[in-house]
C-alpha positions as CSV (number, residue, x, y, z in Angstrom):
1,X,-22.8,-92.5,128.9
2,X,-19.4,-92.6,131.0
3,X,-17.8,-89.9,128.2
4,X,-18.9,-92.2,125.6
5,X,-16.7,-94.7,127.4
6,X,-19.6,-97.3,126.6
7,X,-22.5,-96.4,124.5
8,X,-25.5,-98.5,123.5
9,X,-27.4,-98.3,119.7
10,X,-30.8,-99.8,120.2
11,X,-31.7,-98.9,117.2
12,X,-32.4,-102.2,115.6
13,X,-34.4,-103.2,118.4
14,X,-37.2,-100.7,117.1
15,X,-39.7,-101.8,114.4
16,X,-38.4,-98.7,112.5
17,X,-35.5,-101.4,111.7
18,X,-36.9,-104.9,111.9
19,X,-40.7,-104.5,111.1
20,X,-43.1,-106.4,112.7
21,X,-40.4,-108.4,115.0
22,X,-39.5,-105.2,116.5
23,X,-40.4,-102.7,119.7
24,X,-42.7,-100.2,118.3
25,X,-42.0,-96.5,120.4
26,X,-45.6,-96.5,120.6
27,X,-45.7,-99.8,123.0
28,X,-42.6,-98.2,124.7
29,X,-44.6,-95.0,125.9
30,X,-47.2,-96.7,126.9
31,X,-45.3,-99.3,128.7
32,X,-43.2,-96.5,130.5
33,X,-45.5,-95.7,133.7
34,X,-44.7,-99.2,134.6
35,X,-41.4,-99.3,133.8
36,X,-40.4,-96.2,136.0
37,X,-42.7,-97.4,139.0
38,X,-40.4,-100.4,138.6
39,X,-37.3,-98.4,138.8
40,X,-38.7,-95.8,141.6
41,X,-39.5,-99.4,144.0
42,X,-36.0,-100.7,143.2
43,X,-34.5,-97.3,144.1
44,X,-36.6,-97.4,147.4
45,X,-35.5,-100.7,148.4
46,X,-32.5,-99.9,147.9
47,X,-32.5,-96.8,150.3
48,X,-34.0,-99.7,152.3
49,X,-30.8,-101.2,152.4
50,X,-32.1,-104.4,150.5
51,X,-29.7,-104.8,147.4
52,X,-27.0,-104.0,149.0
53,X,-25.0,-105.2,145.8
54,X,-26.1,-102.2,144.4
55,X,-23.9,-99.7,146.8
56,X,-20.5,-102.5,146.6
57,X,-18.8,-99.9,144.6
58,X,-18.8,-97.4,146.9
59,X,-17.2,-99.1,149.1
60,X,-13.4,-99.0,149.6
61,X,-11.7,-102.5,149.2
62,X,-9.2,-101.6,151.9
63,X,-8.9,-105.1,153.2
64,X,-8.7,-106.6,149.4
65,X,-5.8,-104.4,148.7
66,X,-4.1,-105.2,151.9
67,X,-4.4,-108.8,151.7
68,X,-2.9,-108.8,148.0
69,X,-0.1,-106.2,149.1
70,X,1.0,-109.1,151.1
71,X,0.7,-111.6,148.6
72,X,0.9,-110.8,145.5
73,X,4.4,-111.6,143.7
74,X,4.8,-114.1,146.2
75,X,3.3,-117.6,144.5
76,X,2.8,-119.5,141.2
77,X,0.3,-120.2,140.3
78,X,-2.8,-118.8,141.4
79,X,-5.5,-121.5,142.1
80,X,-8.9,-120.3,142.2
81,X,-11.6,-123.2,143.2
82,X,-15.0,-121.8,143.0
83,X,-17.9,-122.1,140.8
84,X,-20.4,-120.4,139.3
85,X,-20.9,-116.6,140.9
86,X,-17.7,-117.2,142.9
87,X,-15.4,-117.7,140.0
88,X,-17.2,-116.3,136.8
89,X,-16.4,-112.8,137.8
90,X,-12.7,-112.7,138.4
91,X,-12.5,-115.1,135.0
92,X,-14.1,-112.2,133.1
93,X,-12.0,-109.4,134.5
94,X,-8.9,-111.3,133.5
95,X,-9.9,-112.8,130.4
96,X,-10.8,-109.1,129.4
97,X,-7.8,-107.2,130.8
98,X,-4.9,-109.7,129.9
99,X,-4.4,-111.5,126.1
100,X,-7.1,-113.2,123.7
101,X,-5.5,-116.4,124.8
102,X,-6.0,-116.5,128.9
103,X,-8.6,-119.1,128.2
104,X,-5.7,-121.9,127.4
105,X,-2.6,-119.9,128.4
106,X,-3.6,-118.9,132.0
107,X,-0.7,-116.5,132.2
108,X,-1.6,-113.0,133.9
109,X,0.5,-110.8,132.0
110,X,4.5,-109.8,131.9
111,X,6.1,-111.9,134.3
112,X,2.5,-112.4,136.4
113,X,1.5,-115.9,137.9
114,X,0.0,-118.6,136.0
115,X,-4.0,-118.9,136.9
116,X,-5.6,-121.9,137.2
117,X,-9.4,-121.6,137.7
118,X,-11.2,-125.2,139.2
119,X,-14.4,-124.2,138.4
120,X,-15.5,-128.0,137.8
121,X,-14.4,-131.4,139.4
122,X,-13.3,-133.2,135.7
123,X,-10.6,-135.5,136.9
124,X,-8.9,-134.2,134.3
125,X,-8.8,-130.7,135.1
126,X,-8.3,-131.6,139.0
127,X,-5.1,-133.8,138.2
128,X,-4.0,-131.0,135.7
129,X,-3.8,-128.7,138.6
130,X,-2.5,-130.3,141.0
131,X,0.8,-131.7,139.4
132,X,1.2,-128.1,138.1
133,X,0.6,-126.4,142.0
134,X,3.3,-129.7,142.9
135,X,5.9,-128.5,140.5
136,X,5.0,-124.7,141.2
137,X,5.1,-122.3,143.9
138,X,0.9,-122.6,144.9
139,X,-1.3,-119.7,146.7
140,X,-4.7,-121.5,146.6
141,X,-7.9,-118.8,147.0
142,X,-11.3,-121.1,148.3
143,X,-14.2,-119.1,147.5
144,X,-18.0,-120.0,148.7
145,X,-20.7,-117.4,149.9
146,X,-21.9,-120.2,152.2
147,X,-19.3,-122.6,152.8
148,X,-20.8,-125.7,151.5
149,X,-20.4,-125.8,148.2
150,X,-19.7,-129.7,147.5
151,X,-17.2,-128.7,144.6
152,X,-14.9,-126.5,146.5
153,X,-14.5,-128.2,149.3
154,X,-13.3,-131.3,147.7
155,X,-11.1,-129.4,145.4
156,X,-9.9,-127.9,148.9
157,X,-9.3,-131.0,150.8
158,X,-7.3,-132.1,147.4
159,X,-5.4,-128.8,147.8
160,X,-5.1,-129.4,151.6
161,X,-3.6,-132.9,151.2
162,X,-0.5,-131.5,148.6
163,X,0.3,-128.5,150.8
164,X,0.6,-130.3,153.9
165,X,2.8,-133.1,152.5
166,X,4.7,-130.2,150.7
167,X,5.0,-127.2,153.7
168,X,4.4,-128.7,156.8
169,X,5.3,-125.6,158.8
170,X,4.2,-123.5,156.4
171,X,1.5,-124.7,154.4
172,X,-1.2,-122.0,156.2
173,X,0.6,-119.0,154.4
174,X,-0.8,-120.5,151.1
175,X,-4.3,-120.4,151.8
176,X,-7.1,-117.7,151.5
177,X,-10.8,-118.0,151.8
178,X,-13.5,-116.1,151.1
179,X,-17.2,-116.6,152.2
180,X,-19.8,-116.0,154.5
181,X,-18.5,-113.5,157.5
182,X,-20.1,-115.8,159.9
183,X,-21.3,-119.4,159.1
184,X,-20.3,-121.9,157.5
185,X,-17.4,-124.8,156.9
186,X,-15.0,-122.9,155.1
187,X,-15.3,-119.7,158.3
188,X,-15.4,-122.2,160.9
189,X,-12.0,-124.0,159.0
190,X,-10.1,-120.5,158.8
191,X,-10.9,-119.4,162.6
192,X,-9.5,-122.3,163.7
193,X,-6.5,-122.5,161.6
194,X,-5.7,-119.0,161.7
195,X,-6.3,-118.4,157.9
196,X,-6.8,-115.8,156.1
197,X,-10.6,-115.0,155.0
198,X,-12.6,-112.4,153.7
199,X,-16.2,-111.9,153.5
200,X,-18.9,-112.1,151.1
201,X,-21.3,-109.2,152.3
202,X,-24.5,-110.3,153.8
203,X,-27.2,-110.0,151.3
204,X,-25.2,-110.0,148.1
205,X,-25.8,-113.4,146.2
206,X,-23.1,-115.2,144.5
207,X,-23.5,-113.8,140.9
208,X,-23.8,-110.4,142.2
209,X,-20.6,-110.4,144.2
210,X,-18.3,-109.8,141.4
211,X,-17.3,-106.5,143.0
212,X,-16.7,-107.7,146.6
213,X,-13.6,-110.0,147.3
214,X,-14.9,-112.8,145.4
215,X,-13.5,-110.8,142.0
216,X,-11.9,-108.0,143.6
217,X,-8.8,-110.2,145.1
218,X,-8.0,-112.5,142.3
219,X,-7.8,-109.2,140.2
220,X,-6.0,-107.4,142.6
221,X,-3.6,-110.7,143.1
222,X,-2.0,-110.2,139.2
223,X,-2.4,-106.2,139.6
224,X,-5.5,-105.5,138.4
225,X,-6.5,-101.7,139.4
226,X,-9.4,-102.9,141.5
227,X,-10.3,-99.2,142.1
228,X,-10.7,-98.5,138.9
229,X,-13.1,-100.9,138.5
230,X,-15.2,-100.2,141.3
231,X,-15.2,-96.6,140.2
232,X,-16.3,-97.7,136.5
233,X,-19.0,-99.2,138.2
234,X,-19.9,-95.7,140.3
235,X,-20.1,-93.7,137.2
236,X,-22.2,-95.5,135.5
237,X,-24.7,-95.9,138.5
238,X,-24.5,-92.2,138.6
239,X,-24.8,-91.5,134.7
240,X,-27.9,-93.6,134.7
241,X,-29.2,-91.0,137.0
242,X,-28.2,-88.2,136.1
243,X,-28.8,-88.6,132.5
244,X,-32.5,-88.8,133.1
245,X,-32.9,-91.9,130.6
246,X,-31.9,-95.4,132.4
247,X,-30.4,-97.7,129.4
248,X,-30.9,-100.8,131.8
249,X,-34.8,-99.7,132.0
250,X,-35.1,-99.4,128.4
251,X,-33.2,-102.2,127.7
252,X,-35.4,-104.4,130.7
253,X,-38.6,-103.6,129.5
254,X,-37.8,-103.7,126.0
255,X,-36.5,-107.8,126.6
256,X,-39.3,-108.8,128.3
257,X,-41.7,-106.9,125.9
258,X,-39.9,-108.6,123.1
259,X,-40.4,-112.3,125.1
260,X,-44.1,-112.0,125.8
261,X,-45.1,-110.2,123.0
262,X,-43.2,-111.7,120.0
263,X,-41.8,-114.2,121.7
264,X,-38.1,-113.8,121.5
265,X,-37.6,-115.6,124.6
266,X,-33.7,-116.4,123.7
267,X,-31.4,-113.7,124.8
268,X,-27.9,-114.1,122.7
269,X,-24.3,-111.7,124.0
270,X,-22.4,-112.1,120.9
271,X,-19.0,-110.1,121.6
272,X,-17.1,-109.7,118.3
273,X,-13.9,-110.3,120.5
274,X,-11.7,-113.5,122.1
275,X,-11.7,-111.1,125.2
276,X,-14.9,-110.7,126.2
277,X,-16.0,-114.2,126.0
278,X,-15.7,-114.6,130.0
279,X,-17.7,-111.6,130.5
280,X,-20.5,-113.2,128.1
281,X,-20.3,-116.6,130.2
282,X,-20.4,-114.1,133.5
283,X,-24.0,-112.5,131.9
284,X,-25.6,-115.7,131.0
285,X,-25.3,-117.2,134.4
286,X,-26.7,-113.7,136.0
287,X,-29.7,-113.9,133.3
288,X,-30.6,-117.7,134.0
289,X,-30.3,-117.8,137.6
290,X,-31.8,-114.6,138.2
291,X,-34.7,-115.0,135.5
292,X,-35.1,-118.6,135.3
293,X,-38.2,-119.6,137.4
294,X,-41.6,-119.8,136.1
295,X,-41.8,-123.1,133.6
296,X,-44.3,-120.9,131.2
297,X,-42.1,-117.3,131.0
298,X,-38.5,-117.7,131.2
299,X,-35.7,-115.9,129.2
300,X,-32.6,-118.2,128.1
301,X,-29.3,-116.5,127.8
302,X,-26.8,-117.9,124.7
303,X,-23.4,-116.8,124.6
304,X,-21.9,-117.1,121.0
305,X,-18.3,-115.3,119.9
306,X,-18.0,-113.3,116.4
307,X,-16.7,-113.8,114.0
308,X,-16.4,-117.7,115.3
309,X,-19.9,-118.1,115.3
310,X,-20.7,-116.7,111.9
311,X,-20.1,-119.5,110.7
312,X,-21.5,-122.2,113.4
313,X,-25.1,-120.2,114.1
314,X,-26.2,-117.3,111.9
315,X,-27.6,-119.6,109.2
316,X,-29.9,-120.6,112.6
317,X,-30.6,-117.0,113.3
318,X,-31.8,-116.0,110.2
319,X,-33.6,-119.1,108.6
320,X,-34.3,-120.7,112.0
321,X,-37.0,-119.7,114.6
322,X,-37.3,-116.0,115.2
323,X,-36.8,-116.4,118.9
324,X,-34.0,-114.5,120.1
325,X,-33.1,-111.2,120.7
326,X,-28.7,-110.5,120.0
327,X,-26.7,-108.1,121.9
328,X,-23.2,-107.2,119.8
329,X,-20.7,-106.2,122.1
330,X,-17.5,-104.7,120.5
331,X,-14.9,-102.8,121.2
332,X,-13.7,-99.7,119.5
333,X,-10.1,-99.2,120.2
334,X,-7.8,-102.7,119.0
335,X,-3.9,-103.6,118.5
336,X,-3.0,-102.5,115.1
337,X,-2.3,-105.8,113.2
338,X,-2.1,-105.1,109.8
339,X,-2.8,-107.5,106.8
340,X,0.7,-107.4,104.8
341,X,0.7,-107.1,101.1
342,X,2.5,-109.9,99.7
343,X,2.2,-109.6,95.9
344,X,-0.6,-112.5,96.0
345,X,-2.0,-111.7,92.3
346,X,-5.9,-113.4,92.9
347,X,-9.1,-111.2,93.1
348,X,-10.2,-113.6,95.7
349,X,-7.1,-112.4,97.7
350,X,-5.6,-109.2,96.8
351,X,-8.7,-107.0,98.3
352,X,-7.3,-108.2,101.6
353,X,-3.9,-106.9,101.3
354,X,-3.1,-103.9,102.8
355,X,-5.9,-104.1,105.3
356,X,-6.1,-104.7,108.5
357,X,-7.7,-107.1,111.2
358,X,-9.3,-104.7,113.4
359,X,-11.3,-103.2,110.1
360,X,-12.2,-106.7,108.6
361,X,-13.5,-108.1,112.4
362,X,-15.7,-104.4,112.0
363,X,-16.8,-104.7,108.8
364,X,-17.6,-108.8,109.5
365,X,-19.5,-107.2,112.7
366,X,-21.4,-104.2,110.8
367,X,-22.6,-106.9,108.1
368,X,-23.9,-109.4,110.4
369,X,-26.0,-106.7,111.9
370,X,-27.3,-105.4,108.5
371,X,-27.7,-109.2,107.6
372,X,-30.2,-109.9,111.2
373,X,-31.5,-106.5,110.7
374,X,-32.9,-107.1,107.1
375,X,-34.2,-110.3,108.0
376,X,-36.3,-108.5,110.7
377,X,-34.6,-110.2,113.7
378,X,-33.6,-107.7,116.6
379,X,-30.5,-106.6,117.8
380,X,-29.0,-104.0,119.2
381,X,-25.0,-102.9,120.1
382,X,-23.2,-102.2,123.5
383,X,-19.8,-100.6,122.2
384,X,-17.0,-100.0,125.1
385,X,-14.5,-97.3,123.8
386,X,-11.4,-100.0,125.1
387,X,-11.0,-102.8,127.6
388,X,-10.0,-101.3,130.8
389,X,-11.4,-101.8,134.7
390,X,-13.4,-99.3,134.8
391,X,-15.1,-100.2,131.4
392,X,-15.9,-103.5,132.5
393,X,-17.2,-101.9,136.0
394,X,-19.0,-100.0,134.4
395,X,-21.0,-102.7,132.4
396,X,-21.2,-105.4,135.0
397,X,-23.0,-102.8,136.5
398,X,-24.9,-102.1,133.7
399,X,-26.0,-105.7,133.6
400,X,-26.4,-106.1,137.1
401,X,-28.9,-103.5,137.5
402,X,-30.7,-104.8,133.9
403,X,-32.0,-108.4,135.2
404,X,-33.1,-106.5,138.9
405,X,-35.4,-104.6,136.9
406,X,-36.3,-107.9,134.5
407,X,-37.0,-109.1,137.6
408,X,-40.0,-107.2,138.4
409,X,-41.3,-107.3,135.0
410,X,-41.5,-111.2,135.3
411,X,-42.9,-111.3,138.6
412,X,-39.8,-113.4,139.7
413,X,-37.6,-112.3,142.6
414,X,-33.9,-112.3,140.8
415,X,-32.2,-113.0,143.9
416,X,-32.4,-116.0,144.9
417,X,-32.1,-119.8,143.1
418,X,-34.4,-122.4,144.8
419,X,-34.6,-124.9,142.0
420,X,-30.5,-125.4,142.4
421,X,-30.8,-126.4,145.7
422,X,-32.7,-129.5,144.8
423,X,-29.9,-130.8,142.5
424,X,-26.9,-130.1,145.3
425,X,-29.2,-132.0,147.8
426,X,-28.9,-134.9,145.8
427,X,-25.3,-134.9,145.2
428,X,-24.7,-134.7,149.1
429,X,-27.1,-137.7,149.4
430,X,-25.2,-139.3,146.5
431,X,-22.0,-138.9,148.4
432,X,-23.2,-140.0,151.3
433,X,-23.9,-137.0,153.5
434,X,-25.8,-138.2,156.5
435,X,-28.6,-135.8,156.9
436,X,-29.3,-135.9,152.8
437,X,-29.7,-139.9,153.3
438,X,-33.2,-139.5,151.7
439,X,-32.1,-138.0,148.9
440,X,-30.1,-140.6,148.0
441,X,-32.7,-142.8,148.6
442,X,-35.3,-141.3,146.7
443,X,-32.7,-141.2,143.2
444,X,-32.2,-144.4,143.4
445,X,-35.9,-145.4,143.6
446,X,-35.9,-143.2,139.9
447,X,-33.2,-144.6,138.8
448,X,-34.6,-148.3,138.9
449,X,-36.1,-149.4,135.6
450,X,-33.5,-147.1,133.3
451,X,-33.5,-148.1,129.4
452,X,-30.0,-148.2,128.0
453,X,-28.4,-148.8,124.9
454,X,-24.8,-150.4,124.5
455,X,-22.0,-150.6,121.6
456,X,-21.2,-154.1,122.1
457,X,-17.7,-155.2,122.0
């Protein structure tokens, strides 16, 4: 698959590994009618022109690559205020293509702009960012599909209120939105300003936008190749034609067979590297917003990090309930880092020396796996030759096209998130939005009556 760039082991999926917890082939043949009619009607809608997040990648990100011409170099630091689908993408690009350490060191590479990403409204965090964009040199990137999203317009209006007292003249050049092509607060704010704003395509939901401007310009901003990712992503839609056996449709059906028939309804990415971790966040929003709607059937995606969480949840996995289902993801190529030989005389030590880290984080991997697969709890392993754009095109789109199909197996449609609407109506109301008035109204009538406790003193 993508010249072995990425390949995928199910193996330990299959009751051949696991026993009884397992996928047997047999259920697999007779499942795959189904499964392919489910592909064939997502391949027809598509020709429809329905997913249209399925064709992003072919398009060229002309005006993404002009805008960050102009830009990039320019400013520091990068602030990024979104949420959810509009900043979990561009996180996991950078977390996966700069150092282990982005997380708490928001530095994007040699000489590249500190990052700050607001994707919360913690005091903390808000306060944190704005002293640093005072001291610094700020470009601050707004990014809602729809314009309304309560968290990023108040980090904007915070935003708003520094650059203003800072550049009065000037303060517009530090501004870039992206959402909706038409409606909205954030649209109707740029037109009349004269700010700079990109789209979100029509039709493409927030956690499948990673490959329109929403991750493609913060990437391109700190010189990500942002073509290279987009082709990643082609290939692999093309390898999972061409090669006449669709992972995502094996790995679909075998989820949700796994869910209703054994039910393994907890779906764990455990990447055995510090880099990947944003991508793992980025997969279990996609699973739970997309999957998450029918009280009695619903898949919950985990994110855990090896070999971290060796130690903090695989006694659970093995001894505990037998309802997940774990997806390794490692990568093959590392830094060399070797393990020095110091004289240190101890059997407990010495087997150590001489080593190095990239072997002991494989063999901690490979006995993990051996350890869940003995104990008859499936698994299986994505491995991605090296960390580069168009690898992690490549299996965004992978993932992307995974929890479409899961989609249809459920009987949900994966596009769309009623049940988070309820919760942002009530913070308007809470806020005092006018027309949410009732909402407000309506949480405080349940919040009447609360039982508390209280630490005296």
């Amino acid at each position: 698959m993508m010249k072995e760039r990425i390949r995928i082991d199910f193996s330990n999926l299959l009751s051949d590994a696991v026993g009884e917890e397992g996928l047997d082939l047999a259920d697999w043949e007779r499942g795959r009618p189904r499964a392919e009619r489910i592909l064939w009607q997502l391949q027809k809608e598509r020709a429809e022109g329905k997913h249209p997040f399925l064709d992003l990648p072919y398009r060229r990100p002309d005006e993404v690559l002009r805008v960050a011409e102009g830009l990039r170099g320019k400013f520091d630091p990068l602030v990024i205020l979104g949420i959810g689908g509009s900043s979990l993408g561009a996180q996991a690009i950078m977390e996966a293509l700069f150092h282990p350490f982005f997380r708490f060191q928001r530095k994007a590479g040699d000489g590249g702009p500190e990052v700050l990403i607001l994707d919360n409204v913690d005091p903390g965090s808000v306060s944190y960012a704005l002293k640093r964009a005072n001291r610094g040199d700020p470009l601050i990137l707004a990014i809602s599909k729809s314009g309304t999203t309560v968290e990023t317009l108040s980090q904007l209006l915070a935003f708003l209120d520094l650059l203003r007292k800072r550049w009065p003249k000037g303060w517009k050049e530090r501004v870039v939105v992206i959402t909706d092509p038409e409606r909205g607060p954030l649209r109707r704010f740029a037109e009349k300003e004269g700010i700079k704003a990109l789209p979100v395509p029509p039709g493409v939901g927030g956690r499948f936008s990673v490959m329109t401007a929403v991750g493609l310009l913060p990437a391109a901003l700190v010189g990500v190749d942002v073509e290279e990712l987009l082709l990643g992503a082609v290939e692999m839609d093309r390898a999972m034609k061409e090669e006449g056996w669709n992972p995502s449709l094996f790995s679909a059906f075998a989820h949700y067979y796994l869910h209703v028939q054994k039910g393994k309804g907890n779906w764990v990415t455990l990447p055995y590297s510090d880099s990947l971790r944003g991508i793992s966040a980025w997969r279990r929003q996609l699973i739970g917003e997309s999957l998450g709607k029918k009280r009695d059937l619903a898949p919950t995606p985990l994110t855990a990090v090896g070999t971290t969480d060796q130690h903090s949840q695989l006694q659970l996995w093995l001894d505990g309930p037998r309802d997940k289902v774990i997806a390794f993801l490692t990568i093959e190529a590392h830094p060399e880092v070797s393990i020095p030989d110091v004289g240190w005389e101890d059997e407990d030590v010495s087997y150590l020396q001489g080593k190095d880290f990239a072997s002991l984080l494989e063999a901690e991997r490979k006995a993990t796996e051996f350890a869940l697969t003995k104990g008859g709890c499936p698994n299986y392993t994505i491995f991605l030759k090296e960390l580069t754009a168009s690898v992690l095109g490549g299996l965004f789109y992978l993932w992307e096209v995974e929890v479409a199909l899961c989609g249809s197996f459920y009987g949900v449609n994966p596009f769309d998130q009623p049940a988070v609407e309820e919760g942002k109506k009530v913070t308007k109301g809470l806020m005092g939005k006018g027309d949410m008035k009732g909402k407000r109204e309506e949480w405080e009538s349940w919040w009447k009556g609360r039982r508390s406790w209280r630490w005296p003193g």
